[in-house]
Steps between C-alpha positions, in 0.01 A plus 500: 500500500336611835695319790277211684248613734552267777818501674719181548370428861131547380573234257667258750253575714175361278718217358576636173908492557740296649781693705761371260753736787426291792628225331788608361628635834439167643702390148776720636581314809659222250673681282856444498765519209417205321148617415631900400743374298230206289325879492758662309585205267110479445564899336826416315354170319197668393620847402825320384712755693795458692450788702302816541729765545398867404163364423116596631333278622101519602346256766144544456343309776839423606301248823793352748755720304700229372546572207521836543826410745602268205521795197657739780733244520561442183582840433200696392313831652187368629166673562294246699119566583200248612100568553545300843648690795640179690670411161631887480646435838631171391714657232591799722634216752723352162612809437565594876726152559677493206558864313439749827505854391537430106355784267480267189216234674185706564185351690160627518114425464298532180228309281610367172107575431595867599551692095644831708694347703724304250486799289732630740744253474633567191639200293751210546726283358344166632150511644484221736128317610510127590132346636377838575333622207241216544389620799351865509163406373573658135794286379472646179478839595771434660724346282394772290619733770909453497546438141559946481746421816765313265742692273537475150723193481400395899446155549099439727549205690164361589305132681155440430337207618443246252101445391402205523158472457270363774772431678559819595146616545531216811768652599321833480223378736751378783699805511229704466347291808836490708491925510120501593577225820589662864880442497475309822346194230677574185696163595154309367557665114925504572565136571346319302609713173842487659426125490384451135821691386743295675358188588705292173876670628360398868472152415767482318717592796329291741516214227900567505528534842586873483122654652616851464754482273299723230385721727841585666673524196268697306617842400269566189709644158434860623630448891156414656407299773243249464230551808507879366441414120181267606385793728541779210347251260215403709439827641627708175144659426371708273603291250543486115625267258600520124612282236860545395420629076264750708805708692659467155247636270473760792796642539616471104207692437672782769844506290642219702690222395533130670843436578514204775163266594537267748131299520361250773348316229193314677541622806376741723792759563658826346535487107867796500489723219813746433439740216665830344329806401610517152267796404235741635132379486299772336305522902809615609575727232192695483468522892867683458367763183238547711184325228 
């Protein structure tokens, strides 16, 4: 596939991205142990894996670098790489704080939309892409994309965001109206979404007694914070959706089977998929005999 014509800061630029990387720096200044180590059991309950070691592990769009820092952590040989340069930097910064120097956690820029440069990767054991795939502008393309990154017998690890109908189309038009406002009145679009997603835990609190109690003690099952999961949601544009039999039918049609689902049911968040390449897909096969 040719690589995208416009360049990340062209797109951010006419409104058509959100910088995903300012935010997770921002993210950054909270991070503390609490939320690496929800991270890494986030990886272990899904993959069902008590550790990593000797494994390879592929970030793609690896964003604040969490998890990235989590499967390091955990053991594995990590190749981390993200389309936004502030997000690059953010998992540079991870890598910089935590595992200075270390040969087996590699950081770099690259498109997941980008066919020669994945080639170049070469394949790995778990192939690693949560609320990123969504994204790019050709979520299937791109989900097409890693499925040659995973090893026979690899586990793919991916987060879509659930469809849900008109719903989401909504929620299309407000993100897609957030990225085309001057940032200086983003704040019009941001508050009151941030309001409509939290206003029942908000009165809950303040119905308790306890105002802020939700907020404060928020940490999200993957480590998050909760200003910085409204802001990616709200902001998180382009943006695709997909049903949950759809990323099944998908990826079993690649040579991949489903071994974990977690879904949101009606809701609005990521539907988690793990599955394992249990053959070649006949794509894959031909592109290797050359057809």
């Amino acid at each position: 596939m040719v690589p995208p014509l416009t360049t990340h800061a062209e797109e951010v630029s006419s409104g058509q991205r959100f910088e995903f990387g300012r935010n997770w720096a921002r993210f950054l200044e909270t991070l503390d142990d609490q939320r690496i180590e929800r991270a890494e059991g986030s990886l272990r309950n899904m993959l069902e894996m008590n550790h990593l070691t000797g494994l390879d592990f592929l970030d793609a769009g690896s964003g604040s670098g969490l998890f990235s820092l989590a499967a390091r952590r955990l053991g594995a040989r990590v190749y981390s790489f993200d389309y936004d340069p502030n997000s690059v930097n953010c998992t540079a910064e991870l890598r910089r704080r935590y595992f200075a120097n270390d040969n087996l956690w590699r950081v770099e820029a690259g498109s997941v939309l980008d066919a020669d440069y994945l080639a170049r990767l070469g394949q790995f054991d778990i192939v690693y892409s949560w609320g990123v795939l969504h994204h790019t502008g050709e979520m299937w393309q791109a989900l097409a994309n890693v499925a040659p990154l995973v090893r026979p017998g690899g586990q793919l690890f991916v987060a879509i965001y659930n469809d849900q109908g008109k719903i989401s189309h909504r929620w299309t038009v407000v993100k897609r109206m957030y990225n085309q406002f001057p940032p200086a009145l983003r704040f019009l679009v941001l508050w009151p979404a941030f309001l409509s997603l939290w206003w029942r835990r908000l009165l809950k609190d303040l119905l308790t007694g306890q105002p802020t109690r939700s907020f404060k003690t928020y940490r999200g099952f993957r480590g998050m914070s909760p200003w910085h999961d409204v802001v990616d949601w709200v902001g998180g544009y382009p943006f695709e959706v997909a049903r949950p039999e759809q990323i099944f039918d998908f990826y079993r049609n690649l040579g991949f089977t489903l071994q974990r689902l977690r879904t949101e049911g009606g809701s609005l968040g990521c539907n988690e998929f793990v599955f394992r390449r249990t053959f070649q897909s006949t794509h894959d096969r031909t592109q290797e005999v050359g057809i």
